[in-house]
Each structure stands twice: as C-alpha cells, then as structure tokens.
KEGU-72898 format. One line per field, with one value per residue (C-alpha): residue in one letter; residue number from 1; x, y, z. Coordinates in pm, 1 decimal, always signed. Layout:
rest = [A / ...]
nr = [NUM / ...]
u = [X / ...]
v = [Y / ...]
w = [Z / ...]
// end
This chain:
rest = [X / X / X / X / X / X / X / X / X / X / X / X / X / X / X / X / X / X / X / X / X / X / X / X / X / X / X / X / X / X / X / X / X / X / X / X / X / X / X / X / X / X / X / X / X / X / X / X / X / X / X / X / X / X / X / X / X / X / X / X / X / X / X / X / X / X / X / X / X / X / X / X / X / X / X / X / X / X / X / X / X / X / X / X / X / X / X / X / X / X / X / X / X / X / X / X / X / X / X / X / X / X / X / X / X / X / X / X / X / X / X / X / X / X / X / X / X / X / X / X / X / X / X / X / X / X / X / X / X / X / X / X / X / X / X / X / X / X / X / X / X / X / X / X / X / X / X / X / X / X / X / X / X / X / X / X / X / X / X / X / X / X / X / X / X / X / X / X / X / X / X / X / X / X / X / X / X / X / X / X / X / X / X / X / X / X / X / X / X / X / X / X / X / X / X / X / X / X / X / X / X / X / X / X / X / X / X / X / X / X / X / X / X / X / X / X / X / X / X / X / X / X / X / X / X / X / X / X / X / X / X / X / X / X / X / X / X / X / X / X / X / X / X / X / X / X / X / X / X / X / X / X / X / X / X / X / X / X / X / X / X / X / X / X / X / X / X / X / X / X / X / X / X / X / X / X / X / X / X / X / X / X / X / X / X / X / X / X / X / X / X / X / X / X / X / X]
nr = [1 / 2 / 3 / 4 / 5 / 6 / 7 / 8 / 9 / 10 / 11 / 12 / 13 / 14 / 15 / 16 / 17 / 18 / 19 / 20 / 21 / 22 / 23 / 24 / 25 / 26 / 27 / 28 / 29 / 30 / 31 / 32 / 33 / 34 / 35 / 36 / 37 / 38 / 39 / 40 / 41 / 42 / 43 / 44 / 45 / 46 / 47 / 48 / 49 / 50 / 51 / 52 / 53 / 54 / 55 / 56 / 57 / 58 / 59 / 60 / 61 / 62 / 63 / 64 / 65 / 66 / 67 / 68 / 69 / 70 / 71 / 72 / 73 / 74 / 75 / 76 / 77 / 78 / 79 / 80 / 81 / 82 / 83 / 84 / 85 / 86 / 87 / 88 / 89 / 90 / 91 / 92 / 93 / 94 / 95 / 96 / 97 / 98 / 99 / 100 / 101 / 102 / 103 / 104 / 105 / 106 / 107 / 108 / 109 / 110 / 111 / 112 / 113 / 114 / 115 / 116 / 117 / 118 / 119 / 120 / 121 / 122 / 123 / 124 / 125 / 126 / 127 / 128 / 129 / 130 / 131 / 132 / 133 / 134 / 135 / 136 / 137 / 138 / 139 / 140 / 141 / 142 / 143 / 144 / 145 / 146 / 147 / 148 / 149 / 150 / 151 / 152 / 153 / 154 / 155 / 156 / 157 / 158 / 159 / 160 / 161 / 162 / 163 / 164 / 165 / 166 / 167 / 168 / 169 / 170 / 171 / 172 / 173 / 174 / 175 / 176 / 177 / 178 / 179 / 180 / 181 / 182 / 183 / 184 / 185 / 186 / 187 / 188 / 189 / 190 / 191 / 192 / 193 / 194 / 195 / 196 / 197 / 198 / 199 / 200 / 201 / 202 / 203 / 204 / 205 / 206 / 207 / 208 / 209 / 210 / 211 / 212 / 213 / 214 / 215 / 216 / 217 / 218 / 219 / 220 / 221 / 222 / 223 / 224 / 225 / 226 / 227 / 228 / 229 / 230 / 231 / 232 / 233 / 234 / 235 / 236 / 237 / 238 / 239 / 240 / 241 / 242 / 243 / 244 / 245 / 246 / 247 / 248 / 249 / 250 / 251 / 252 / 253 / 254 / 255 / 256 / 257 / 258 / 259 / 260 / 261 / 262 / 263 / 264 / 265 / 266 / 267 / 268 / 269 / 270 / 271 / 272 / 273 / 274 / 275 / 276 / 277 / 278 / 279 / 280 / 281 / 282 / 283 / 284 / 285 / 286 / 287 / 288 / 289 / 290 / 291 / 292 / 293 / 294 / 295 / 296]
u = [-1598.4 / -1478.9 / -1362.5 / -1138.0 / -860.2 / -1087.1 / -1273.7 / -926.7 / -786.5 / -1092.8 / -1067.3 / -712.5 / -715.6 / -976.5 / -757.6 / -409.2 / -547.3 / -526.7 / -852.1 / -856.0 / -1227.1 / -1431.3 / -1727.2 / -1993.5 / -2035.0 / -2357.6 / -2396.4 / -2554.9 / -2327.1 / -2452.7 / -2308.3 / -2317.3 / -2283.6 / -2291.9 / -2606.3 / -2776.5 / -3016.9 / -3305.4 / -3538.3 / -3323.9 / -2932.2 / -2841.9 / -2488.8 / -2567.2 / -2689.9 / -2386.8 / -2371.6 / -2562.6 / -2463.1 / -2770.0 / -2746.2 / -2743.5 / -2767.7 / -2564.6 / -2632.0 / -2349.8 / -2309.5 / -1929.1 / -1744.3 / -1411.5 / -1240.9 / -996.0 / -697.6 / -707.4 / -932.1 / -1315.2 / -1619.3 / -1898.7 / -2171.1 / -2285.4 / -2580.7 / -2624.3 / -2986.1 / -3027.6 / -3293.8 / -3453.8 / -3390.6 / -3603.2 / -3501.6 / -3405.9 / -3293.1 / -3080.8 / -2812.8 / -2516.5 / -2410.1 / -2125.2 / -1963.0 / -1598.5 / -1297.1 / -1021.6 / -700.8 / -571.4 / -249.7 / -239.7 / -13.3 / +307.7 / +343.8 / +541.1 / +333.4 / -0.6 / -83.1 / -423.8 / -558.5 / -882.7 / -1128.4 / -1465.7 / -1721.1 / -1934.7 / -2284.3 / -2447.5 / -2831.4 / -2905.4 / -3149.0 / -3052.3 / -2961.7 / -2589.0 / -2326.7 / -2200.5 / -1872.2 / -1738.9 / -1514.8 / -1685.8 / -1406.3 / -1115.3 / -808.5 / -681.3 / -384.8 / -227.2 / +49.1 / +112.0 / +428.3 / +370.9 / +717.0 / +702.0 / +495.7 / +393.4 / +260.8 / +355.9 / +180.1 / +127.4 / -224.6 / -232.2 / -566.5 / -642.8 / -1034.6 / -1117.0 / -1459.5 / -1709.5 / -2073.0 / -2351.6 / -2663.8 / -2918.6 / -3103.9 / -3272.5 / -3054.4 / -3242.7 / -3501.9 / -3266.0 / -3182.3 / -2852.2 / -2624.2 / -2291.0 / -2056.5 / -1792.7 / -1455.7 / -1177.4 / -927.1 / -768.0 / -461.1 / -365.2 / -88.2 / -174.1 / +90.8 / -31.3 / +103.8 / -141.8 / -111.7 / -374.2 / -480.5 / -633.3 / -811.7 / -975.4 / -1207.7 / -1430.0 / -1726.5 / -1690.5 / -1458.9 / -1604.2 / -1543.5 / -1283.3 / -1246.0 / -1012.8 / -869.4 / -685.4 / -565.1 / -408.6 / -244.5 / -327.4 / -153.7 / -324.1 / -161.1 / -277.0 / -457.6 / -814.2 / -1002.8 / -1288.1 / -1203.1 / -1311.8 / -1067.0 / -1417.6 / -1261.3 / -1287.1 / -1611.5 / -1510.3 / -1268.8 / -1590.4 / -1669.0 / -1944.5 / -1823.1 / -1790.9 / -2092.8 / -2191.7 / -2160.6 / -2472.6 / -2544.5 / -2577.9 / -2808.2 / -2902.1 / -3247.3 / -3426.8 / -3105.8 / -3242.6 / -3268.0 / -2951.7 / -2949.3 / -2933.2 / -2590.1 / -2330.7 / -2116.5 / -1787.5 / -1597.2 / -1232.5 / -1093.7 / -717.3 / -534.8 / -154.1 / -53.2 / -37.8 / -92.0 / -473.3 / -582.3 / -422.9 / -678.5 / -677.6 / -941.7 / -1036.6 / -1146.4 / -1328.1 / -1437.4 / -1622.9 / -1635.5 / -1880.0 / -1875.1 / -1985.2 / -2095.0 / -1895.2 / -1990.6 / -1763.5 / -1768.4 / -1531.2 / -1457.0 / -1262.4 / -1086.8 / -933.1 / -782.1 / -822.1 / -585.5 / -673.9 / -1022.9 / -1112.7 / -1234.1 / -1084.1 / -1071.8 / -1115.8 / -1389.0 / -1501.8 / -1746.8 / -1895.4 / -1978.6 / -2069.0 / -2123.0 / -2288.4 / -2170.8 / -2266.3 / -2038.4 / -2180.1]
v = [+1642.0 / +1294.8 / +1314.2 / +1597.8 / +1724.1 / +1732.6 / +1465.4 / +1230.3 / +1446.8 / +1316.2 / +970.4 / +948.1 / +1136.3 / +825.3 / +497.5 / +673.5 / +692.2 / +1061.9 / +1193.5 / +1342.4 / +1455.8 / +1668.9 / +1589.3 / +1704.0 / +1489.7 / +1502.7 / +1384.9 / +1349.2 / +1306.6 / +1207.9 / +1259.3 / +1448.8 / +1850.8 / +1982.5 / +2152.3 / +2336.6 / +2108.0 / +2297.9 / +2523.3 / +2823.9 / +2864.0 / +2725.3 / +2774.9 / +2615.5 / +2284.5 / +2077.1 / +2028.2 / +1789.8 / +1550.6 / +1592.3 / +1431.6 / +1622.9 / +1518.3 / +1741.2 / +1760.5 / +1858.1 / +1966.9 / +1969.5 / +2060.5 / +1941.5 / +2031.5 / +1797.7 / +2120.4 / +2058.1 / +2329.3 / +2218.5 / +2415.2 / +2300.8 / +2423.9 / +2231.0 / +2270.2 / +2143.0 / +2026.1 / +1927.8 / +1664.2 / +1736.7 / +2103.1 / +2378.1 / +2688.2 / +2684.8 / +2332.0 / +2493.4 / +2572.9 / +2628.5 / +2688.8 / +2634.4 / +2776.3 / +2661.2 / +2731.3 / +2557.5 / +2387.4 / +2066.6 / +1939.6 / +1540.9 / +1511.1 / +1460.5 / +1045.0 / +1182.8 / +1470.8 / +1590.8 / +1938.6 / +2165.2 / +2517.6 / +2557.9 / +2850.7 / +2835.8 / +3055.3 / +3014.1 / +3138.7 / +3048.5 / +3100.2 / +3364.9 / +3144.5 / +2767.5 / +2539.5 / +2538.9 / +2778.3 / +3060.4 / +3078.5 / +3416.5 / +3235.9 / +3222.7 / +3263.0 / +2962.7 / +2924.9 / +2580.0 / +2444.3 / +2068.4 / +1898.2 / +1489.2 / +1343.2 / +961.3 / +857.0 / +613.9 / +328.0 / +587.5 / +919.4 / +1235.5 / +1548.4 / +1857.0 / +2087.0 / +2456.9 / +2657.6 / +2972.1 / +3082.7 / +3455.4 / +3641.0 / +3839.4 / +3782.0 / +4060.1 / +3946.2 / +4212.9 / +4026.0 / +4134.4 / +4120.7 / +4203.2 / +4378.7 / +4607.5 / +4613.1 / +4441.4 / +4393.4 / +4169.2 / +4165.0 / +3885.3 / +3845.5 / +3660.7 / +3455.4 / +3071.1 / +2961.4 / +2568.3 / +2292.0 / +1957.6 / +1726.3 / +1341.7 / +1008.2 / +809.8 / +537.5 / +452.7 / +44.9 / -37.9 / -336.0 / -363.7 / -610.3 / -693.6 / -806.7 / -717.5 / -534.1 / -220.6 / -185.3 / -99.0 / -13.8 / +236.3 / +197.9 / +502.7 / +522.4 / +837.4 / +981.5 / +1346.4 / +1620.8 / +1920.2 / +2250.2 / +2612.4 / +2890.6 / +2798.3 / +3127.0 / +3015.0 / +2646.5 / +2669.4 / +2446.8 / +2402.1 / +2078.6 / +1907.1 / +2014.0 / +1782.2 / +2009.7 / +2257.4 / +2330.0 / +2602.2 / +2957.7 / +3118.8 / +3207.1 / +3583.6 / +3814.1 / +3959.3 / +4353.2 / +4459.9 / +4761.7 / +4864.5 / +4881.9 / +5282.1 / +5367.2 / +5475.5 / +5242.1 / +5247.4 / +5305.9 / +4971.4 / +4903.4 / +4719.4 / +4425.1 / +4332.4 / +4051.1 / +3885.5 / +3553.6 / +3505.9 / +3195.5 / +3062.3 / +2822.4 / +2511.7 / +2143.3 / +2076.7 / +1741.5 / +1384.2 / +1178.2 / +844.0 / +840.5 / +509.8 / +631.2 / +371.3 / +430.4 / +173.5 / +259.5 / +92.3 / +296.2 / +622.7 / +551.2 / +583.5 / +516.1 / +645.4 / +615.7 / +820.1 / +694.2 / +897.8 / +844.0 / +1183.0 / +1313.5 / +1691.1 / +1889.6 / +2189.7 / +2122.0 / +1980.5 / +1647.2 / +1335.7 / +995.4 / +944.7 / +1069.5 / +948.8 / +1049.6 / +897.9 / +1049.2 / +863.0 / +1020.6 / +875.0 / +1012.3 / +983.9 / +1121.7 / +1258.9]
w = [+1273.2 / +1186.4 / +841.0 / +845.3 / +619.3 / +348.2 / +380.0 / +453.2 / +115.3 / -76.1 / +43.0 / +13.1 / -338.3 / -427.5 / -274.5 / -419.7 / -786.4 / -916.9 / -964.9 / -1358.6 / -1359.0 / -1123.2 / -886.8 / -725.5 / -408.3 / -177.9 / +176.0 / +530.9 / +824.5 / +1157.6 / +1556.1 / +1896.2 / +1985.0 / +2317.7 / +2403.4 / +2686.9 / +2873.9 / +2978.9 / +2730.2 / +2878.6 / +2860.3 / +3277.5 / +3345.7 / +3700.3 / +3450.8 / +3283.9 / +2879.8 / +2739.2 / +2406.3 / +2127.2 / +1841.3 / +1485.0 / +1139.4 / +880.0 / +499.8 / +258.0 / -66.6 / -235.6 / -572.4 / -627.2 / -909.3 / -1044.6 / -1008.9 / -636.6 / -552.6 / -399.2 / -212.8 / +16.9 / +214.4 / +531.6 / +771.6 / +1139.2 / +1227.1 / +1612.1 / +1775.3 / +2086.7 / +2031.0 / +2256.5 / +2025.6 / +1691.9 / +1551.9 / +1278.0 / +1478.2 / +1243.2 / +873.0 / +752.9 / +402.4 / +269.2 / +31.4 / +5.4 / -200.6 / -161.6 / -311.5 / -383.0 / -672.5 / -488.5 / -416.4 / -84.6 / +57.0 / +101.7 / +165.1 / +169.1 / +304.3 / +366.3 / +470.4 / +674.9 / +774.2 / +1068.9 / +1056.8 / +1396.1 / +1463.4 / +1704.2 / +1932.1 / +1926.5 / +2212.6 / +2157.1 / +2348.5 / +2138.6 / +2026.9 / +1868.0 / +1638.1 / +1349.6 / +1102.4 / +1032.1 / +837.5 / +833.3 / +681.9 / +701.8 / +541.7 / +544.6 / +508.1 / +339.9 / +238.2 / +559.5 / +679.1 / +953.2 / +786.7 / +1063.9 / +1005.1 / +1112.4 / +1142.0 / +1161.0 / +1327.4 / +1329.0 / +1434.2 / +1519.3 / +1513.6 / +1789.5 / +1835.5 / +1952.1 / +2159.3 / +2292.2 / +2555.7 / +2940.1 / +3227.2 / +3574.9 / +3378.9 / +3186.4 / +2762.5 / +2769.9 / +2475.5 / +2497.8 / +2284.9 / +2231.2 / +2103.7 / +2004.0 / +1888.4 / +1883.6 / +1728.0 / +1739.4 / +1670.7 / +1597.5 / +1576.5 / +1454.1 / +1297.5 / +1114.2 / +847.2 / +580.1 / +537.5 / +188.2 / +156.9 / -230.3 / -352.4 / -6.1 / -183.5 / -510.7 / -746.9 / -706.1 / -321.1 / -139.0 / +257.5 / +393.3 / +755.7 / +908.8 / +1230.6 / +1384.2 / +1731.5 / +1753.8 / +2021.9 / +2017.9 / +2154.3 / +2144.2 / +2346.4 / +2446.8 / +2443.2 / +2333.8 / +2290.3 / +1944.3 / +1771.5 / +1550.1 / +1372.9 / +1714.8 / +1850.2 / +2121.7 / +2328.1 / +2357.2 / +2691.0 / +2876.4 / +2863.9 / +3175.7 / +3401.4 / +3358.0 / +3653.1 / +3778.6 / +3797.9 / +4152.6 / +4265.7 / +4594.9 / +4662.6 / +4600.3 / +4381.0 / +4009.1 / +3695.7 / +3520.2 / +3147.6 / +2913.6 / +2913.1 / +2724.8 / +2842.7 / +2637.2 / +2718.5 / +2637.5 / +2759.3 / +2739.1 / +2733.9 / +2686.7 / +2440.5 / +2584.9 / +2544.6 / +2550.1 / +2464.4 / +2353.3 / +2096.0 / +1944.6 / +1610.1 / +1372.9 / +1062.4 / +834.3 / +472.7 / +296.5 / -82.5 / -346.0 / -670.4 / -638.0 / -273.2 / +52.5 / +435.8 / +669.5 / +1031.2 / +1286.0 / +1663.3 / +1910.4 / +2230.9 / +2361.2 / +2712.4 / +2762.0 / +3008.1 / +3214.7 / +3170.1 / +3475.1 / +3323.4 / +3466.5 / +3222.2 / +2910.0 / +2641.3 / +2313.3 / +2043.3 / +1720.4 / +1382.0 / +1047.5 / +669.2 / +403.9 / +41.5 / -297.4 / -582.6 / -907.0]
// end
C-alpha cells in the first residue's frame, strides 16, 4: 500500500533523529484496487483498476508501540463504496543505529456488498527486520494472513450459502537504501528518497499478501449446479471451498518511495514496477499511491 513497514518505520524514525515524544498523525492516502466491472460480480469480465481514497488515523507512542484505523472509499462504485476497514497493532523497534525491526497486527473488516473480490483473509501478522549497517540496507518481511468469509446469496433459484477459507504465508526478501536530502527550500524540509528490490515468495491461496494489493487476482469461477429437467428442487445447500498452493516464488518488484517533509506535514508518493509468475500475466505492471500526513 505504498508506505509500508510502518509508514517507512515512521519516516525513517523522523530522518534518523529519535523520536522522544508521541504523536497523533492524521492522513488521506490515494491509489488503485482491483474491482469488478459491471454492477454484478462477472467472472467472464476481467478486473478493473478504480481508484480509492483512504483516511487514517494513527498513535505512536514514543516506546515504539503505535495504532491506526484506516478506511477504503471507492469511486465509480455500483455497490457499497466503503469497501474495507482496516484496524492495527503493532511495535516497532528504531533505537538500534544498525537494525530496524517491527511486528504488526491487522484486521480486515470487508463490506458484505462492494465491488471488490472477496478475500477470506481477513486476519495478518506481519513482521520485518532491516539491516542498515551498509550503504545497501537487506531485509527481510514475514506474512502471515488467515480468515473465512460466509455469503448467503441465490444460485439457480436456490438459498445458497458459501463459505470460504484460508490461509497465506510469505517471504519477502529486499535491499533498499534511504537518500536524505535536508534543507530543499527551507530549513524545515527535508525529502526522503528510498529505493528498494523486493522478491516475494509464498503460497498464493488466496493471493492475499494484503500489503501488496497488487498480486490480487479474480478467484476462481464458481461451478454451476446441474439438475435434470422434472427432477425435484433440492434443499438450499451449502458450498465450502479451499484453494491450495505451494510456496513458491511469486513476483519480482522495483518501488520509489518519496517523502517530502515540511514541519509537521509530509507528502509521500509510492511508484511500482513488479513482474508476477504463475499468474498468467506477461510484462511488466506498475501502480501509484500517494499520502498526505499531518502530525499532531
């Protein structure tokens, strides 16, 4: 979601100075989510890109430890433009001049009707740690989503309910290295440059990997109940289903993050370049986010 781990640990744990106070820090981030691109969910119909806004709300305290809340509002929606809420917990550990380390919680809360697929991950545990002794910084990510998802709907004129489960566990391996320019246009500004090479590997299940919305794709088409004509109604029935994946590599990405910081204020656009595998998509993709922030 373009600044990740923590917002770039809190903008770099504030350009490398340690932070001795704690903030509340309220913002509005903008980009693209797949979505469905007819009024009605058409697995015949590719994904569409629609572009959100998200508004965020987000205590850090000055021990490490931080919460937010976010919500997902889509444009051009059909159903309900709310589409996702998202509540986290986490730790991050910026006191060390070599390492950087965090943990982090989120829960999911999707709406029922809304134009984007559903994913049954809707719980994530994510943990990182940074290595900045040298010029380049390696890290590594750790991902873990798991969750179901029940939706009573019609299926040839008969109460359906389907019920969806799962799990996703990812690697991502990455080298990155922070540029600080200071003083841009004033004495109060500062922009921060960061670079990183990303390879992500892990089971795709559900292709949730919900810090790189990106690597979503369509969830299978459903099979269709058959019944022979003059045979009786069948009872409303329940459909369960289970997708099972190896761990393999799944994508290659290249992401620019830019921070401009004046005072209390902070733009910060995200660009992407990324190369899935075993997803039938040939070339290269790219996406765009931006936040705006302003720290109390």
């Amino acid at each position: 979601m373009g600044q990740t781990l923590a917002e770039l640990e809190h903008q770099l744990d504030s350009l490398l100075h340690k932070k001795e106070k704690s903030e509340l820090v309220a913002s509005v981030g903008y980009g693209n989510n797949p979505a469905y691109g007819s009024p009605t969910p058409n697995y015949e119909l590719p994904l569409v890109m629609k572009t959100f806004i998200s508004p965020s709300l987000t205590y850090y305290h000055k021990s490490g430890f931080y919460g937010s809340v976010s919500g997902y509002y889509l444009f051009n929606a059909y159903q309900d433009p709310w589409y996702e809420w998202d509540f986290t917990a986490g730790y991050d550990y910026t006191k060390n001049d070599k390492l950087l380390t965090g943990i982090s919680y989120t829960r999911y809360i999707f709406a029922d009707s809304s134009d984007v697929p559903l994913s049954p991950i809707n719980n994530e545990l994510f943990a990182y740690f940074y290595y900045r002794q040298w010029w380049l910084e390696p890290g590594v990510s750790l991902d873990y989503g798991w969750g179901k998802t029940v939706t009573d709907g019609m299926r040839n004129g008969l109460k359906s309910r389907q019920t969806l489960q799962g799990h996703d566990f990812n690697v991502i391996a990455a080298v990155r290295h922070p540029f600080i320019f200071t003083g841009i246009l004033s004495s109060k500004d500062a922009i921060l440059l960061t670079p990183s090479f990303a390879l992500t590997m892990g089971t795709a299940n559900y292709f949730s990997n919900l810090k790189g919305f990106q690597y979503f794709t369509r969830s299978s088409k459903p099979s269709k109940v058959v019944r022979k004509p003059g045979a009786a109604i069948p009872k409303p029935f329940d459909i369960s289903a289970k997708q099972i994946t190896a761990f393999e590599p799944r994508a290659l990405d290249l992401t620019v993050n830019v921070s401009y910081l004046f005072g209390k204020v902070s733009f910060s656009p995200s660009y992407t370049v990324f190369k899935t595998f075993n997803t039938g998509e040939n070339g290269l993709l790219s996406y765009f986010t931006a936040k705006l922030s302003y720290s109390f």
